[in-house]
Every structure is written in C-alpha cells, then in structure tokens.
C-alpha positions as CSV (number, residue, x, y, z in Angstrom):
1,X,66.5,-42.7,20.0
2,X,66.5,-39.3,20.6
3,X,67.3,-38.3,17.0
4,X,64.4,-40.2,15.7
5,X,61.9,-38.9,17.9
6,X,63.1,-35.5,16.6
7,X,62.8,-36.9,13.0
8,X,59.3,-37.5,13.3
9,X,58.3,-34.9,14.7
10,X,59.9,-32.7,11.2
11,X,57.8,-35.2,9.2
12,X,54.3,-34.2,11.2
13,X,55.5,-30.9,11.1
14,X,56.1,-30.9,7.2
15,X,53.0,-33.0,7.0
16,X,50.9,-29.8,8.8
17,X,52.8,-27.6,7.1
18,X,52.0,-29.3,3.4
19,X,48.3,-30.1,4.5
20,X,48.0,-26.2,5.7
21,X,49.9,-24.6,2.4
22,X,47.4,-26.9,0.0
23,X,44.6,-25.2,1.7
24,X,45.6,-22.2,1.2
25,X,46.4,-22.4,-2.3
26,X,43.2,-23.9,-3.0
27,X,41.3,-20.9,-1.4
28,X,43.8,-18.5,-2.7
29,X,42.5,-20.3,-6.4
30,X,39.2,-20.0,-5.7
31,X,38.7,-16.7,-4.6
32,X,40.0,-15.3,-7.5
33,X,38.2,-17.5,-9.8
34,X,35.0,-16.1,-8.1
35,X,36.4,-12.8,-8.5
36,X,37.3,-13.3,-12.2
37,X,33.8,-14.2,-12.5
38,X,34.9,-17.7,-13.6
39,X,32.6,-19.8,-10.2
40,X,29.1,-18.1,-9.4
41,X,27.9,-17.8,-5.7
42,X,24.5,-17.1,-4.0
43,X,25.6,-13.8,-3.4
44,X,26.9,-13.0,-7.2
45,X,22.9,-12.8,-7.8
46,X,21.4,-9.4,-7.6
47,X,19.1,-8.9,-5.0
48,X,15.6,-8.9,-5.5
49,X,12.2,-7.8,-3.5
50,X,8.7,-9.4,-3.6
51,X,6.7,-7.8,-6.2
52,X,3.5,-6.4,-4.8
53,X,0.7,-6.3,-7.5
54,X,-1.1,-3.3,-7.8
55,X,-4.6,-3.6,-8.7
56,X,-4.9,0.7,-8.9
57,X,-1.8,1.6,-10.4
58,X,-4.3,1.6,-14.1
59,X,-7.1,3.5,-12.3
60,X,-8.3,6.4,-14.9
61,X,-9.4,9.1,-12.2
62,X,-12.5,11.5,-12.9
63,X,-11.9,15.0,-13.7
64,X,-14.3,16.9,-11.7
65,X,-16.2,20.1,-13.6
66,X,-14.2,23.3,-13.2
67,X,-15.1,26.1,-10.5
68,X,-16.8,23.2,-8.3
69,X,-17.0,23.9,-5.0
70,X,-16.8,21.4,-1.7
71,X,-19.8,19.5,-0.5
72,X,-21.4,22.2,2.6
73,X,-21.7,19.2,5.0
74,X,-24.3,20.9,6.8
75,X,-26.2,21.2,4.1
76,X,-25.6,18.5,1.8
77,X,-24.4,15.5,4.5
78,X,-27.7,13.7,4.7
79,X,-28.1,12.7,0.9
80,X,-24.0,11.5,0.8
81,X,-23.1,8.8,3.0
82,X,-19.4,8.0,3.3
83,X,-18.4,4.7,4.5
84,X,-15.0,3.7,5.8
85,X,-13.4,0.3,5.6
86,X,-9.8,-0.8,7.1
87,X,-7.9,-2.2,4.5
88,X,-4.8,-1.9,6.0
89,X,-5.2,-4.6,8.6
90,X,-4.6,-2.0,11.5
91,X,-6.5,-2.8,14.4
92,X,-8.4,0.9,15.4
93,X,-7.6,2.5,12.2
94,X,-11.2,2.3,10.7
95,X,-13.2,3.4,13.4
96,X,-10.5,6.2,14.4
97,X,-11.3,7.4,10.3
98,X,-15.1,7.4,11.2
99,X,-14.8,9.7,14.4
100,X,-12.8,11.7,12.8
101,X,-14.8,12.3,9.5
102,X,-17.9,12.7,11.7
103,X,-15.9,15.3,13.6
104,X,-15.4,17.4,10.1
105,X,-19.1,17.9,9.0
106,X,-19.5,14.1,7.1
107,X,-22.4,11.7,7.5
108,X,-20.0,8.8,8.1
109,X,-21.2,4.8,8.4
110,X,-19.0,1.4,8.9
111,X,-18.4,-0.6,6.3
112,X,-20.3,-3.5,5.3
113,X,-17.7,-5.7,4.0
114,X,-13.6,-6.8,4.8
115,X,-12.0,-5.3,1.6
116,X,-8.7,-6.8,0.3
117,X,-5.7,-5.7,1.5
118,X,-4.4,-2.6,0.2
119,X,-0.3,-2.3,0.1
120,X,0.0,1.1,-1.0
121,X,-2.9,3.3,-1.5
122,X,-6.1,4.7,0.1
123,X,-8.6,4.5,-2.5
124,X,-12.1,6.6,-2.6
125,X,-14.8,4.2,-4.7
126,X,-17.8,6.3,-5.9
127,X,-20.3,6.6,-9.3
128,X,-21.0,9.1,-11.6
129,X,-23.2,11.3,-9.1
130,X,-20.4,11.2,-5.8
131,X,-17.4,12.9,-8.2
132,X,-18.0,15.8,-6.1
133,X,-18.2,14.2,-3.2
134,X,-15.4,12.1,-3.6
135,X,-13.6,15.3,-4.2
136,X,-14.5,16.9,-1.4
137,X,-13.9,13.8,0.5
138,X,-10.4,13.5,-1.0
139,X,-9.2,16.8,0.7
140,X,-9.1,15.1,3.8
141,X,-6.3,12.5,2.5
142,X,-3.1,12.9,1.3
143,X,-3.3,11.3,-2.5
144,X,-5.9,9.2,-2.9
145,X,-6.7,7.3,-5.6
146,X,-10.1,8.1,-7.1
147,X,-11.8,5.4,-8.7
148,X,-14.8,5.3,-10.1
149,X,-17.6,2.6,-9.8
150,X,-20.9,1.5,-10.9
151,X,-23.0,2.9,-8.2
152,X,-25.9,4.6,-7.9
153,X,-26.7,8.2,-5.5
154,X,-23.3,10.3,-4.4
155,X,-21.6,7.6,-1.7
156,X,-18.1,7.6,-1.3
157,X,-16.5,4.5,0.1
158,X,-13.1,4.9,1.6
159,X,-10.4,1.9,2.0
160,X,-7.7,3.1,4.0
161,X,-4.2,1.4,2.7
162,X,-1.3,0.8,4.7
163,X,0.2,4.2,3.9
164,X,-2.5,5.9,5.8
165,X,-1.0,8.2,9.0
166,X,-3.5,11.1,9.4
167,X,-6.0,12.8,8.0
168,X,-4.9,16.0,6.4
169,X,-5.1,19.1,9.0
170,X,-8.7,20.2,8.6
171,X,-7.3,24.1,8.9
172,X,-5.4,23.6,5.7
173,X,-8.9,22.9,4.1
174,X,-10.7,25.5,2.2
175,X,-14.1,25.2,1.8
176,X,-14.9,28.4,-0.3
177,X,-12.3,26.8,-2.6
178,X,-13.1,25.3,-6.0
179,X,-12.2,21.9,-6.1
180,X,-9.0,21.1,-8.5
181,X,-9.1,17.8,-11.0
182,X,-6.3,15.2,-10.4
183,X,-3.3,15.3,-12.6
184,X,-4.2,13.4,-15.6
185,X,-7.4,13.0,-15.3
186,X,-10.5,11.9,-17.9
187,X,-13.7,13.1,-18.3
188,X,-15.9,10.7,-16.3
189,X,-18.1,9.9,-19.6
190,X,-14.5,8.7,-20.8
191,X,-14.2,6.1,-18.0
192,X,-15.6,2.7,-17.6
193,X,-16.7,2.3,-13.9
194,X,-15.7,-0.6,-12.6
195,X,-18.2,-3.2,-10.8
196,X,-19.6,-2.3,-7.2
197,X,-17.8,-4.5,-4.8
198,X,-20.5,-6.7,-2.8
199,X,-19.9,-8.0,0.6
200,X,-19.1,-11.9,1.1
201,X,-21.3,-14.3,2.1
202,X,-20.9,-13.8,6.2
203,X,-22.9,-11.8,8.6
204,X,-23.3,-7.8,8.0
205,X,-22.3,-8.0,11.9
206,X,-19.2,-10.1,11.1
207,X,-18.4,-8.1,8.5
208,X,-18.8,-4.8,9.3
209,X,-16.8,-5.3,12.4
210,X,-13.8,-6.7,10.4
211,X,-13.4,-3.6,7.8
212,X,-13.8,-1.0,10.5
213,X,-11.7,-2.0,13.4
C-alpha cells in the first residue's frame, strides 16, 4: 500500500515536473523568436508623441527699416495701444502682462476676444504702421513671433503662449538703441498680412475677461 502511494506521488511529481519544463520551453521559444524579430509586440513599435500643429511656424516676419529707434512711451504711448490676450490658458497671466507693460511706459488695454490656444509661441499681431511698435514691443519678450496683419493705426496685440515666464529684465533694455530686424526677415511690402482676427459672437464683457485672466 505503502509502495503505491509512493508511486503516485512520482507520477504527480513527473506530471508537475513535465507541465513546468513545457512551459518553459515554450517561453524559452518565444522569447527568442521576439528577439530574432520573428513575433512583433506593442513595445517593438517606436514610440511616438502627439503632433502639435503649428499655425506660426510659416509666419514671414517684417524687417523693420535700419537705424530705427524704440517707441519714447512718453511721447508716442497715446497713438499705440497694445493689447494683451492669454492664450496660454493660465489663470492671472494676462492681466499680470498688462500691469507689467503699463509699469514699462506702454498704453496697455485687455483684450477683446479669447484667442486660440497657443502651444509654443508668444506672438505680436500688428499692420503695416505698428512694425515699430511691435518691435519695440518685442524687446520685452524673449522670441516672439512677429506677424503681420491687416490692420489699420500702429496696435500691437500680444497672445501670450504657453512658453511665456517673464518679461525680459527691463534694465537689459536699451532705449537709445536702434532696433535690429529678426533673422530672416522680409521686407513688409514682400508679405501678405494676414486677416485681422475678430472677436466671437459673446459679450465684449465675457470676452474680454476670458483672454486676460
């Protein structure tokens, strides 16, 4: 009795023992068929990151005339009106840009629309008659993009991206300093503006409140 106990118990062990070495093989296969290249997995596929469209990245910037020199705010802030919009979706960030500016000399206003988001850039919108302005404006970022628009009078809208930390350190600033044209830069005659953005169809209130904040 004894003796067959024991010989069952060597079959269920060689049983186990089978069960565990097929296993094993089978992984052992397997594996180096995925290493061979031989079986794809999820992870053999390269990784990949959502691709943000850029609606700047073909902006043709403005040259701006040589020996130019920076708007004197105290002079010349009444006629140009800058306005500032939050288009990074940071709560604070627009009406932090408007005390700030004011703070440097500008004649500053809210925004009177909620721009699209921007992923990337800060972008200054202008016309034909605000290249100086938007230039002068400009200093005070790091990089901006400078596009121009269809507008009449020297405004300068700025739509502060998500890249946005600071202003630039206002002693860094020059103002007896020409003004210097962005690398690769056209002639504005050369460029055709693009269409002034209008605000949606919800109150100026609403509005303005949403592109500032």
């Amino acid at each position: 009795m004894r003796e067959l106990r024991q010989r069952r118990l060597r079959e269920r062990q060689m049983v186990i023992f089978g069960l565990i070495g097929a296993v094993l093989l089978v992984a052992t296969l397997g594996s180096l068929a995925v290493f061979n290249g031989a079986i794809a997995t999820p992870l053999s596929r390269g990784f990949t990151t959502e691709k943000v469209e850029d609606h700047y990245a073909d902006v043709k910037e403005p040259c701006i005339p040589d020996n130019t020199l920076p708007l004197d705010n105290e002079k010349e802030n009444e006629r140009v009106i800058v306005a500032v919009y939050n288009a990074a979706n940071r709560k604070g960030l627009g009406g932090a840009n408007v005390d700030m500016l004011s703070k440097r000399g500008f004649n500053v206003k809210h925004g009177t629309y909620t721009p699209d988001p921007l992923e990337q850039h800060t972008v200054l919108r202008f016309g034909v008659g605000g290249v100086r302005a938007a230039y002068t404006v400009a200093q005070h970022y790091d990089h901006p993009t400078l596009l121009l628009d269809a507008r009449e009078g020297a405004g300068v809208d700025v739509l502060l991206g998500k890249d946005f930390e600071n202003l630039t350190d206002e002693e860094l600033i020059d103002p007896t300093k020409p003004l210097t044209s962005v690398k690769g830069c056209k002639p504005a005659d050369e460029i055709t503006p693009r269409p002034v953005p209008t605000a949606p169809a919800t109150s100026t209130e609403s509005a303005t409140k949403d592109a500032t904040n």
